[in-house]
C-alpha positions as CSV (number, residue, x, y, z in Angstrom):
1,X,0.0,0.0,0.0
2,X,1.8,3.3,-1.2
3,X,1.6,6.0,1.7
4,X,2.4,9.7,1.7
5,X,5.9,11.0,2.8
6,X,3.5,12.0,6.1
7,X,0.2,11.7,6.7
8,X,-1.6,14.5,8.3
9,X,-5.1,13.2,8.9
10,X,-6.5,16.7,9.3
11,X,-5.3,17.6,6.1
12,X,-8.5,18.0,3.7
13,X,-6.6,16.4,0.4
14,X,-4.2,14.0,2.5
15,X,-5.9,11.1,0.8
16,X,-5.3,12.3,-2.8
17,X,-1.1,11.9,-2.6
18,X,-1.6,8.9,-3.0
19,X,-1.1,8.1,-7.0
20,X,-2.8,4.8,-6.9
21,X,-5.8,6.2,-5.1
22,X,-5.8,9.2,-7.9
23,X,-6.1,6.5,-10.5
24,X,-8.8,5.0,-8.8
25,X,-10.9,7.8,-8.3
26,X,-10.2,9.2,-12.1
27,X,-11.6,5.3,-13.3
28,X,-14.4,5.9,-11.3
29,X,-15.6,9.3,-12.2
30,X,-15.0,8.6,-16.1
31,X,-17.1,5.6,-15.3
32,X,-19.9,7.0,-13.6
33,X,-20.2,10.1,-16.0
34,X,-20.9,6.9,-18.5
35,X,-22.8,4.6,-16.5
36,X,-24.9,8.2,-15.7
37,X,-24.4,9.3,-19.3
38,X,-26.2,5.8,-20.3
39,X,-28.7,6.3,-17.8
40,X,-30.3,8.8,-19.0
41,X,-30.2,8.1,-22.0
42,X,-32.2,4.9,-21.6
43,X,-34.5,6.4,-19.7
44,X,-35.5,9.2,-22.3
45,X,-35.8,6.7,-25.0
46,X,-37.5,4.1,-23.2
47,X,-40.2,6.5,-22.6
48,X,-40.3,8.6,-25.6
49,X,-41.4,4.8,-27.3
50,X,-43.9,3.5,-24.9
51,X,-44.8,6.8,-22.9
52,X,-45.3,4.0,-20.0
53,X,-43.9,5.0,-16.4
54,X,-44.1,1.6,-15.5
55,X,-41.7,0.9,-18.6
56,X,-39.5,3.5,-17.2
57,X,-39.5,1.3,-13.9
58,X,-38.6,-1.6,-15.6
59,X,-35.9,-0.4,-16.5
60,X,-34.6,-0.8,-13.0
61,X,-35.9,-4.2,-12.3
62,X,-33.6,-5.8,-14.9
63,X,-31.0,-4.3,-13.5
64,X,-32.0,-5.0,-10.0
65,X,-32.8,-8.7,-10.6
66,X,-29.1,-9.9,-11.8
67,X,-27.7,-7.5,-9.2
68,X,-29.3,-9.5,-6.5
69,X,-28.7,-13.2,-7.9
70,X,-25.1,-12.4,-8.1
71,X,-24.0,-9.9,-5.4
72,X,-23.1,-12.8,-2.8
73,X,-21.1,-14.9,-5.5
74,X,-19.7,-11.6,-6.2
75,X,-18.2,-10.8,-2.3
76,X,-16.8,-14.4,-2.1
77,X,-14.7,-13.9,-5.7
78,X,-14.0,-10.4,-4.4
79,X,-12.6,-11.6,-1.2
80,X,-10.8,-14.9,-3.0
81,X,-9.3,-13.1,-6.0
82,X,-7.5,-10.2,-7.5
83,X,-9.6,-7.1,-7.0
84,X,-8.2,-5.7,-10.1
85,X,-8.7,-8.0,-12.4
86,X,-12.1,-8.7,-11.4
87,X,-12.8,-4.6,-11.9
88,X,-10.9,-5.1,-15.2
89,X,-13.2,-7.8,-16.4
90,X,-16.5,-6.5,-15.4
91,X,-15.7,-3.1,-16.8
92,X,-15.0,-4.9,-20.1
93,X,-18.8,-5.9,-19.8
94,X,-19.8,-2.4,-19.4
95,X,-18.3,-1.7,-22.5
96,X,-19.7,-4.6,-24.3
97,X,-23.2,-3.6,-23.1
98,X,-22.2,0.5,-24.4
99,X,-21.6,-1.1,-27.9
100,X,-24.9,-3.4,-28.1
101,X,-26.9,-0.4,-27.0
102,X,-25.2,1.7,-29.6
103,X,-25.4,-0.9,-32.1
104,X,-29.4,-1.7,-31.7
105,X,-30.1,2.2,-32.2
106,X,-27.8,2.7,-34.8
107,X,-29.1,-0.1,-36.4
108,X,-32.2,-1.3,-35.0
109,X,-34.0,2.0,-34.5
110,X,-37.2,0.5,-35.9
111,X,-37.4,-2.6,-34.7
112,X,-37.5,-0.7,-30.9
113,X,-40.3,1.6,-32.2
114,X,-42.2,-0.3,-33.6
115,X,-42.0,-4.1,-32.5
116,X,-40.6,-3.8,-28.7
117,X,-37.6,-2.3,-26.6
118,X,-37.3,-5.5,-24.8
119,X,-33.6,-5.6,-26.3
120,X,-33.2,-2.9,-24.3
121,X,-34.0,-4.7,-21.2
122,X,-32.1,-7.4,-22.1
123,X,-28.7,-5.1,-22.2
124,X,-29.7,-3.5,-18.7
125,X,-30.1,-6.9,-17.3
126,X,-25.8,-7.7,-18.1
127,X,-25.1,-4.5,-17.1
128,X,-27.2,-4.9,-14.1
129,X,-24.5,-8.3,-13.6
130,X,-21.0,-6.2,-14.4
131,X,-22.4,-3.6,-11.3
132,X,-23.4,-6.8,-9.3
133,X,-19.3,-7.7,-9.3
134,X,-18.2,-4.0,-9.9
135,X,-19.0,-3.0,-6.4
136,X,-17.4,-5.3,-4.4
137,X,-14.1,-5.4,-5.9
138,X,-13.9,-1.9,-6.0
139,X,-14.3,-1.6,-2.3
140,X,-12.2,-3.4,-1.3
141,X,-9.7,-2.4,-3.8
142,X,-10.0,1.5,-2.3
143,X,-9.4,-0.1,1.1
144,X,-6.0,-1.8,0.3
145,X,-5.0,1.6,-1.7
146,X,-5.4,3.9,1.0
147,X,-4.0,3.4,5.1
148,X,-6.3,3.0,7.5
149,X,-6.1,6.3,9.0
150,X,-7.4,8.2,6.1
151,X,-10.5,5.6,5.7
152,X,-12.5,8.6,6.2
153,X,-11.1,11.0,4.1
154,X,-10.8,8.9,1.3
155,X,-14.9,8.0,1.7
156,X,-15.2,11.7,1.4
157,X,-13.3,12.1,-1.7
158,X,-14.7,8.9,-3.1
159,X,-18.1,9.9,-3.0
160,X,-17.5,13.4,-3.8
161,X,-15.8,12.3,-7.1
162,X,-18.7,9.9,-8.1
163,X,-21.1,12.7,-7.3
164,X,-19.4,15.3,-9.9
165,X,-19.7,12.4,-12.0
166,X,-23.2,12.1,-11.9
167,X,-23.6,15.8,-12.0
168,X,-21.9,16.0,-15.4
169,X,-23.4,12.5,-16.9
170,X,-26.9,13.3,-17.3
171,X,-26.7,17.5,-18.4
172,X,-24.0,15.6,-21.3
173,X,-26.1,12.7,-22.1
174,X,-29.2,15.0,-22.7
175,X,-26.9,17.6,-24.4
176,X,-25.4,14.9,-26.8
177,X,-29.0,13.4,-27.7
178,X,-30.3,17.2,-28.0
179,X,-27.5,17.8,-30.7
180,X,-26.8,14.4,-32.4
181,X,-29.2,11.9,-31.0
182,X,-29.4,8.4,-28.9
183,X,-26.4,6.4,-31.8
184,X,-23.4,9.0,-31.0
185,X,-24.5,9.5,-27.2
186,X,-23.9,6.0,-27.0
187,X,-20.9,5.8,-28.9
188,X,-19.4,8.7,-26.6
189,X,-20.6,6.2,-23.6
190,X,-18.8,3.4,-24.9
191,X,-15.4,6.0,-25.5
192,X,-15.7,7.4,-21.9
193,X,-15.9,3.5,-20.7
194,X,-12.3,2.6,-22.6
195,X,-11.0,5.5,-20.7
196,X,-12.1,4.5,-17.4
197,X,-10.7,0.8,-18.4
198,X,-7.0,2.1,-19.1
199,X,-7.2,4.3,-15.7
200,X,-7.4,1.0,-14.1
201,X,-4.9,-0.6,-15.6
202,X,-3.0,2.1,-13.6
203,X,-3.3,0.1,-10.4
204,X,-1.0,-1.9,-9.3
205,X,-3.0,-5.7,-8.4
206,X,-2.5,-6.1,-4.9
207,X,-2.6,-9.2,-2.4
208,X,-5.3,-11.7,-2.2
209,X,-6.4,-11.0,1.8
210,X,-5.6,-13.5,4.3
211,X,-7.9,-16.0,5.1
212,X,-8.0,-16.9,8.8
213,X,-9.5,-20.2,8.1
214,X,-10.8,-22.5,5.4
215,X,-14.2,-21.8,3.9
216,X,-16.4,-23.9,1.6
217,X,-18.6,-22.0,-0.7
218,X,-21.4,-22.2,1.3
219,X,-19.8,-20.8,4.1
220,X,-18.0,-17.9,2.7
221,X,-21.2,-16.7,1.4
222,X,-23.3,-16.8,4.2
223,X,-20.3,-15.7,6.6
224,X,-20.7,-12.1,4.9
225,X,-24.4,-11.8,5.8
226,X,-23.9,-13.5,9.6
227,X,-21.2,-10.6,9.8
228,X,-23.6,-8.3,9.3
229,X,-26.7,-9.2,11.3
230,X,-24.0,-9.8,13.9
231,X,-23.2,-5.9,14.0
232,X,-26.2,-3.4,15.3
233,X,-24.4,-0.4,14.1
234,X,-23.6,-2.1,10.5
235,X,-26.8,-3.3,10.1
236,X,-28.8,-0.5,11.2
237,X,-27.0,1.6,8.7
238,X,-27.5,-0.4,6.0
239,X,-31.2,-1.0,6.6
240,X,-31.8,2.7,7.0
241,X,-30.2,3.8,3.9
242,X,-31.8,0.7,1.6
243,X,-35.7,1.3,2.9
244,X,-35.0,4.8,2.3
245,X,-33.5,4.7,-1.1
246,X,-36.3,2.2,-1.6
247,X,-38.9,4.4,-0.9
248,X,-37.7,7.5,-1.7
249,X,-36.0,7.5,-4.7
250,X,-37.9,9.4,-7.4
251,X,-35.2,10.1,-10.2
252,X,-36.8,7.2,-12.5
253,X,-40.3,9.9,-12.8
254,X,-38.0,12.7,-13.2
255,X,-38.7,12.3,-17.5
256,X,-42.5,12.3,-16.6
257,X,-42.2,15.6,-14.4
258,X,-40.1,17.2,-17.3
259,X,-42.8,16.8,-19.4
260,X,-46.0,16.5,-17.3
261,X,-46.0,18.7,-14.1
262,X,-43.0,21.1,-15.0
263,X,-43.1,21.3,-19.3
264,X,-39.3,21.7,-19.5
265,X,-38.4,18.7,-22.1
266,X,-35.3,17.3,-22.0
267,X,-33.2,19.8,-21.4
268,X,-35.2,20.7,-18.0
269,X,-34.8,16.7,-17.4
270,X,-30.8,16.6,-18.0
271,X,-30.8,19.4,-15.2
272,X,-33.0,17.2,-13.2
273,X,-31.2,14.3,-13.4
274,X,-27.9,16.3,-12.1
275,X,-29.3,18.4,-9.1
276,X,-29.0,15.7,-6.8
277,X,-25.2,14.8,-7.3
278,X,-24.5,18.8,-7.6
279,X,-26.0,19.0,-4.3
280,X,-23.9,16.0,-3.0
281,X,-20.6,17.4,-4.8
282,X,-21.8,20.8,-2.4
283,X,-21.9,19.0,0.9
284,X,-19.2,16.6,0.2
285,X,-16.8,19.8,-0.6
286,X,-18.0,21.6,2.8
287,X,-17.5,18.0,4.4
288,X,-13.4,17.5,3.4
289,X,-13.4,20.1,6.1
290,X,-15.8,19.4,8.7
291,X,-16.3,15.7,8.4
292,X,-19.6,14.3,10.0
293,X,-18.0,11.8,12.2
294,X,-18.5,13.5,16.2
295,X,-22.5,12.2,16.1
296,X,-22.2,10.3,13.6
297,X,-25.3,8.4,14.3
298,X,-26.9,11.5,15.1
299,X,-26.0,12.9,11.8
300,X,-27.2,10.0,9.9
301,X,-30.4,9.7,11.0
302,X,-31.3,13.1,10.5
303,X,-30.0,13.1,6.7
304,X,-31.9,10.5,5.9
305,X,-34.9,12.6,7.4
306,X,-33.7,15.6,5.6
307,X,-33.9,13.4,2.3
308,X,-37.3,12.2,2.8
309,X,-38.8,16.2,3.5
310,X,-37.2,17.2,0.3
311,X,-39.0,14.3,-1.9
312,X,-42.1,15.2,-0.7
313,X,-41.9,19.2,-1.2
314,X,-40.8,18.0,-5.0
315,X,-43.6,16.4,-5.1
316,X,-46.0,19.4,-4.7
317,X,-43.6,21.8,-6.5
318,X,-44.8,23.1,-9.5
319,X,-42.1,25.7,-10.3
320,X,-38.9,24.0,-11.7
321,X,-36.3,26.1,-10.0
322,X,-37.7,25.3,-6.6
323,X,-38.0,21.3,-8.0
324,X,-34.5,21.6,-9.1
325,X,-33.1,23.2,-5.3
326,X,-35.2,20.7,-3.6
327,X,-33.6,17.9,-5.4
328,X,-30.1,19.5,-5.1
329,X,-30.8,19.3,-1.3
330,X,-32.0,16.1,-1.4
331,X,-28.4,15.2,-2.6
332,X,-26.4,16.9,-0.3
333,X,-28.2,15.3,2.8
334,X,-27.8,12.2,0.7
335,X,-24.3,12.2,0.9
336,X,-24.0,12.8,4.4
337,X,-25.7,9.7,4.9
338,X,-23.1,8.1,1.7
339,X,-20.1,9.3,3.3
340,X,-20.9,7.8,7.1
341,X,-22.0,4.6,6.0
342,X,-18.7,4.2,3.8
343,X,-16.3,4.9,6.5
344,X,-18.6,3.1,8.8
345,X,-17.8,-0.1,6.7
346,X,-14.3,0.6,6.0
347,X,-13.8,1.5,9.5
348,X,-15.9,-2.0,11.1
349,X,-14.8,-4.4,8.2
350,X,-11.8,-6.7,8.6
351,X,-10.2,-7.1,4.9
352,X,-10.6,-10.4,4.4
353,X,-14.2,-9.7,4.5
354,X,-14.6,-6.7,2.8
355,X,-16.0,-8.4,-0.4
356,X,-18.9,-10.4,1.0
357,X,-20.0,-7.6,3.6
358,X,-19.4,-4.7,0.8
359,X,-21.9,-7.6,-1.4
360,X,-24.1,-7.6,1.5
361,X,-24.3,-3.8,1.3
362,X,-24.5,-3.8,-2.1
363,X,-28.2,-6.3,-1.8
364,X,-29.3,-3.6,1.1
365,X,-28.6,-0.5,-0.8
366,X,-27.2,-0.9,-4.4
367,X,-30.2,-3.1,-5.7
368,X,-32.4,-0.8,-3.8
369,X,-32.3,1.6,-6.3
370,X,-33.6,-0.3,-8.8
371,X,-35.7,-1.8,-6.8
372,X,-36.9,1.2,-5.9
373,X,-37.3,2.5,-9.8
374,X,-39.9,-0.4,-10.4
375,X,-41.7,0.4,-6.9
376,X,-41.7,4.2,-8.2
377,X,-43.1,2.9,-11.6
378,X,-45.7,0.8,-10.0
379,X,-47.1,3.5,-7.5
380,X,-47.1,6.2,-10.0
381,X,-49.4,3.7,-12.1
382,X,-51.7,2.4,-8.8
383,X,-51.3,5.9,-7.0
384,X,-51.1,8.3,-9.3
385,X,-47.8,10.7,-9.9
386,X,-47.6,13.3,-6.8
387,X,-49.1,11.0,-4.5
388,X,-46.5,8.0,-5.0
389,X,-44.1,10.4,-5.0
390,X,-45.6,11.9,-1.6
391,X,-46.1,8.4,-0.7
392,X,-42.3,7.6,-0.6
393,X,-41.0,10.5,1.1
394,X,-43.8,10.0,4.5
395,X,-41.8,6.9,4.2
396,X,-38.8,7.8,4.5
397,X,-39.5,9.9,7.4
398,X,-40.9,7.2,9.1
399,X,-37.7,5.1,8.9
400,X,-35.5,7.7,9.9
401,X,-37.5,7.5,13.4
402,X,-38.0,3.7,13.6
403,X,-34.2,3.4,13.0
404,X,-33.4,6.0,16.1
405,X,-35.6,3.6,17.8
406,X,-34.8,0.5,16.7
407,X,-30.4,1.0,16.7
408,X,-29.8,2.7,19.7
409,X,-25.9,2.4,18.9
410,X,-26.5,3.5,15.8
411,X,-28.1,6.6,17.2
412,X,-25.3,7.2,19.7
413,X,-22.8,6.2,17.4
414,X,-19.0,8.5,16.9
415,X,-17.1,7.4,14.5
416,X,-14.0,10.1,15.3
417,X,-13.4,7.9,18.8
418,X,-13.4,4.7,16.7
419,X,-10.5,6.3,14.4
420,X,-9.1,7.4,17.1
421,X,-9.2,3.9,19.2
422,X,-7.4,2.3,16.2
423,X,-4.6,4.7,15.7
């Protein structure tokens, strides 16, 4: 593990002397400006074919249903093998995936209009595999980059780079379709994906972690969730964050609030799509400085509360630069909650299990997402539009207070006395 010269854990950018790290974090925000790129993309012509927002949900179930079959499988390999070869490979499916969807539009365009966009689906549902295997590896990749003692910094700097990621993706995604169409937005995709591949190859592979005893599969798989119903504070976070994403996530409507509620098109929707991650890019920037790790607990369950109050004033918004704040604050107390579950896991994890409980995570939070797209889709279609949306956010708030409840250590929890313990 490459350190700095000297490490000065109160120094905002600490983390980022570290080349490998830089590497990592380049590869990652090249990767989500594609994956969010790609997003959007689908999205917008998904719905422009079938005007459906349960189509629009579906789009998350196939990505959500190989996510989940795999994510386990995916902790064990990640704990078992080389992290970076693993990213290597599954990133390689990414791109395979770009250059399908390119190729049906280019190609297929009206077969998809015409016939069905179940092709579509079917290229979600691999990419939905390549995250499943992604997100594990990479994990615990960061954790063997970085020392121990900047575990929190690097969770800031992590999640602030992804964020500015998915701030650019979707305002470039709906520019490029605006200005060339779906074919070349794809291509770009598939361009910005070989980039984040060669950033990778930066990295250096680095040891298989040390087993402390011999597993069969069975075991191994299971020993990750066991680990993690094991640990209140873990698990509490975990569940909190998943039932609220579940619930509360309402970026999979944002095309029918562009056109429906708020008439800005796509362009209005691009700027949608980013205000959450500008608002996390925000907080995580004030957050380099005054990390959130004192009450950490604290802190988390009142961002997750702070998320659900912004949902539902989106809801009933009917002005776009008021919907477009709300969501940028529903990102930056988003992020608070990203950044203290991340260091909450790198800080509570040993290595050689940071594959199967980062999979673990992955099931409780990852998948919810998409989960949480089709759950979107289906209300708006039982519910109606506002009210689902309404719906989720009460939700939300509810959990927030049922957690306090529920994980008293959770509640009480400071993560600054745990860094400090293991100095």
């Amino acid at each position: 593990m490459e350190k700095p010269a000297k490490i000065d854990q109160h120094d905002a950018y600490a983390v980022l002397k570290i080349k490998e790290f830089r590497a990592f974090i380049s590869a990652r925000f090249i990767l989500t400006i594609a994956t969010q790129m790609q997003s959007v993309i689908v999205g917008w012509q998904i719905y422009q074919i079938t005007k459906d927002a349960l189509s629009l949900g579906m789009i998350g179930l196939a990505e959500a249903i190989p996510f989940l079959l795999i994510a386990l499988f995916a902790g064990h390999v990640a704990d078992h093998f080389d992290r970076r070869k693993i990213i290597l490979i599954f990133v390689g499916l990414f791109l395979l995936c770009s250059i399908a969807l390119f190729s049906l539009t280019y190609q297929f365009s009206d077969y998809l209009k015409e016939v069905s966009v179940f092709p579509l689906y079917v290229v979600i549902f691999f990419t939905g595999i390549a995250r499943g295997f992604l997100y594990p590896s990479q994990m615990g990749l960061m954790a063997q980059i970085v020392p121990r003692e900047l575990y929190g910094n690097s969770s800031t700097w992590n999640s602030t780079i992804w964020h500015i990621g998915a701030v650019t993706g979707p305002p470039l995604g709906v520019f490029l379709c605006g200005l060339f169409g779906i074919s070349i937005s794809y291509f770009v995709v598939l361009l910005l994906i070989g980039l984040s591949f060669l950033f990778y190859l930066a990295i250096k592979s680095k040891p298989i972690a040390l087993k402390l005893k011999k597993e069969g599969l069975m075991e191994s798989l299971s020993s990750g969730i066991k680990f993690v119903f094991k640990n209140q504070i873990i698990l509490g976070a975990m569940s909190l964050d998943m039932f609220a994403v579940l619930f509360g996530g309402a970026v999979v409507l944002l095309p029918i609030f562009a056109v429906e509620i708020l008439d800005v098109g796509i362009i209005g929707l691009g700027f949608m799509r980013a205000a959450p991650a500008f608002g996390a890019v925000v907080m995580a920037l004030f957050l380099a400085y005054q990390p959130p790790f004192k009450n950490a607990g604290r802190n988390l369950l009142l961002s997750v509360a702070g998320f659900g109050l912004c949902i539902i004033l989106f809801a009933l918004s009917k002005n776009f630069y008021l919907s477009f704040l709300l969501l940028a604050l529903s990102g930056m107390f988003d992020n608070v909650s990203v950044i203290i579950r991340s260091t909450i896991m790198q800080l509570l994890t040993p290595d050689n299990m940071r594959g199967r409980v980062a999979a673990v995570n992955s099931i409780f939070i990852g998948s919810s997402n998409e989960i949480g797209s089709f759950e979107s889709g289906v209300a708006a279609r039982l519910l109606g539009l506002i009210p689902s949306v309404i719906f989720g956010g009460s939700m939300t708030l509810l959990i927030s207070g049922i957690a306090g409840k529920w994980a008293p250590k959770l509640r009480s929890l400071n993560l600054k006395k745990i860094q400090e313990d293991h100095k």
